[in-house]
N, C-alpha and C positions, 0 to 999 in steps of 0.2 A: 660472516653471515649476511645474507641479502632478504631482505624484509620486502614480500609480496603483496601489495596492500589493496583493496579492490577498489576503494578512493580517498580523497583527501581528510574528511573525519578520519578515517585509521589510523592514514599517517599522523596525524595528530596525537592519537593515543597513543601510539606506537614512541612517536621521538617523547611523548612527557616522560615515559618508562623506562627509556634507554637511554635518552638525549639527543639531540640535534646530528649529532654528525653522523648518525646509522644512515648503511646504503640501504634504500627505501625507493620504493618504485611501487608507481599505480597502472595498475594490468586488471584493470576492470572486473567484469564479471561474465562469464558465456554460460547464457540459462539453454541455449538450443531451443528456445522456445518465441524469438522476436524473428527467426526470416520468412516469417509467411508472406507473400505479397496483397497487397491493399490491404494493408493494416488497419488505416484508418474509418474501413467503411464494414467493418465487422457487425456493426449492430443491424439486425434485421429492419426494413420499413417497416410500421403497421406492429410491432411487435409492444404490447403494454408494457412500459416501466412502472411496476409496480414494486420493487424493493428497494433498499438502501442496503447494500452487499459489506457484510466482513467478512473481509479478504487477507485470511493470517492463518497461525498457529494456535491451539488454544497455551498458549501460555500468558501470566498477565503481563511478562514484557509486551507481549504482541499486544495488550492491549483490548482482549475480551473481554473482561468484564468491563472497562469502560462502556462500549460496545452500548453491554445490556445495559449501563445506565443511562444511556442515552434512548434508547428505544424505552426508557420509564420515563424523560420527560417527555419525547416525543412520539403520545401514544395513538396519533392522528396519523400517522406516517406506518408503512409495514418492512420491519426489519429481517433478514435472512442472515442465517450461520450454518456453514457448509457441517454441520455437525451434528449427531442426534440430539438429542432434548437430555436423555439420558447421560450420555457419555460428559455434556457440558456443566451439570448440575451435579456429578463426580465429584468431578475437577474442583467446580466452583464451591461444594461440602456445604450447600442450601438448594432449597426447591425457587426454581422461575419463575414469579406471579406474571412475566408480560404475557398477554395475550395477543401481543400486537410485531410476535419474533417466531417466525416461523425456521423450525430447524430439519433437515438433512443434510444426511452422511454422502457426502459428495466429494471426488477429488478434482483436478482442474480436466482429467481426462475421461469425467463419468458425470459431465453435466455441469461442473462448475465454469468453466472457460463460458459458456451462453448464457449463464445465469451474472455473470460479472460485464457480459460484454453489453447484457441489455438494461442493467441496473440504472436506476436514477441516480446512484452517485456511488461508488464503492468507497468503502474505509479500510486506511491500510494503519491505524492507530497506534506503532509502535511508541512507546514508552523513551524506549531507549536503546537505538539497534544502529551501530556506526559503520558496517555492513552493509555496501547495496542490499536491498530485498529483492528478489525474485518477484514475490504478490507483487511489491510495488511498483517493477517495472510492468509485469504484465499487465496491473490495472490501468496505467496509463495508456499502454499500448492499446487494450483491446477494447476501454471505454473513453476515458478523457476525462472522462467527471470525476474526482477522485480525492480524497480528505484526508490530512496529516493531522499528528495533534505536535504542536511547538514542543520541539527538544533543542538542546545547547550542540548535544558532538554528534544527532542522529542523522544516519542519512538522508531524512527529508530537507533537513537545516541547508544541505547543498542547491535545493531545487529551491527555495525561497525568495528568488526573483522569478521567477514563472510563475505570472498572475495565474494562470490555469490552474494550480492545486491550490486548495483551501486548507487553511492550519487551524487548523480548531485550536482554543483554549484548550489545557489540559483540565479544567473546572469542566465537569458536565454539565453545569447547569448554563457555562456564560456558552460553552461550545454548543448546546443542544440551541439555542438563540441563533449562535451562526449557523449552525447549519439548516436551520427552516429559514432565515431569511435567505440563504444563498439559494435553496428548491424554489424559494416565492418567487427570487427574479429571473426564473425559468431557465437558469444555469446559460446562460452566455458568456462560455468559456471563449478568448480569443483564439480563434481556427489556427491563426500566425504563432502565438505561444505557444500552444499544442504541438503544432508539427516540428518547429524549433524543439522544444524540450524531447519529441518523440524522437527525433534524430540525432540527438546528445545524448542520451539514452542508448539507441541501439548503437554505437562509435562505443561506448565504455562495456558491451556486452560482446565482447572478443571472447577469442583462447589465448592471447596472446603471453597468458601464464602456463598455462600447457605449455606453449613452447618455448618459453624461457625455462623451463624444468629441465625439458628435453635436451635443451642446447646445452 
């Protein structure tokens, strides 16, 4: 058996479960969505950053309802979820008092890819996900401003020397702290980190598991 892993969190989980000596190989991840050219200069000039973008699944690995707890202490700032008010109040089996979270039903191909690319900061708050994320490689792609919340095997834990992404506390109340002081210092993500990370990123977003299938 050969164990396809998409990075090194996996393999982690992967050899606790079976042990060390399993053939194990990392073949990244190909979303087909990072070869546009000038990646980096996707946000419009002149264009208002007025949300702070979650950028996931509604499930609460991914981290939604965090979300909304944060957009309840920080109700100065205006929140967006690509999902109706409806459909997440479902999910979530309570009514939404933020007034300060504005929801549509958007996919990244019907309006979400512009609304994440002009965001003040996207949130990719997975919980617990040892799995590249798609969200979270395109948010870094197509914004740069981008916030994790600290996990131990998640695959944000791999990007944790890239000052460019900010780790929130998993507490809403110490995260919602960091994350308005990091807007106050008017987000001075190093250009050098970004591009570095954006290029280590697009290198593990291959097919290269396709064709080790094939072969």
């Amino acid at each position: 058996i050969i164990f396809l892993a998409q990075n090194k969190n996996q393999v982690v989980l992967l050899t606790s479960q079976f042990g060390d000596k399993i053939d194990c190989q990392v073949v990244g991840l190909d979303t087909g969505e990072l070869k546009d050219s000038n990646l980096s200069n996707l946000s419009k000039k002149g264009v208002e950053r007025k949300f702070i973008v979650y950028h996931g699944s509604l499930h609460e690995a991914k981290g939604y309802k965090f979300f909304i707890s944060l957009a309840l202490e920080l109700d100065r700032y205006n929140f967006f979820i690509p999902y109706s008010k409806n459909e997440v109040e479902k999910k979530l089996k309570s009514t939404i008092i933020c007034k300060n979270i504005t929801f549509q039903n958007c996919k990244w191909e019907t309006g979400l890819k512009e609304i994440v690319s002009n965001a003040i900061i996207v949130l990719n708050p997975s919980m617990w996900s040892a799995p590249i994320e798609g969200a979270l490689l395109k948010s870094i792609t197509y914004n740069g401003n981008v916030a994790t919340v600290e996990t131990k095997h998640g695959f944000e834990a791999e990007l944790k020397d890239y000052s460019c992404i900010q780790r929130l506390n998993s507490d809403p109340q110490i995260a919602a702290t960091q994350l308005d002081d990091y807007i106050k210092s008017k987000i001075t993500n190093n250009q050098y980190d970004l591009n570095s990370l954006r290029k280590t990123l697009y290198k593990m977003s291959t097919n290269k598991a396709l064709n080790m299938i094939k072969n």
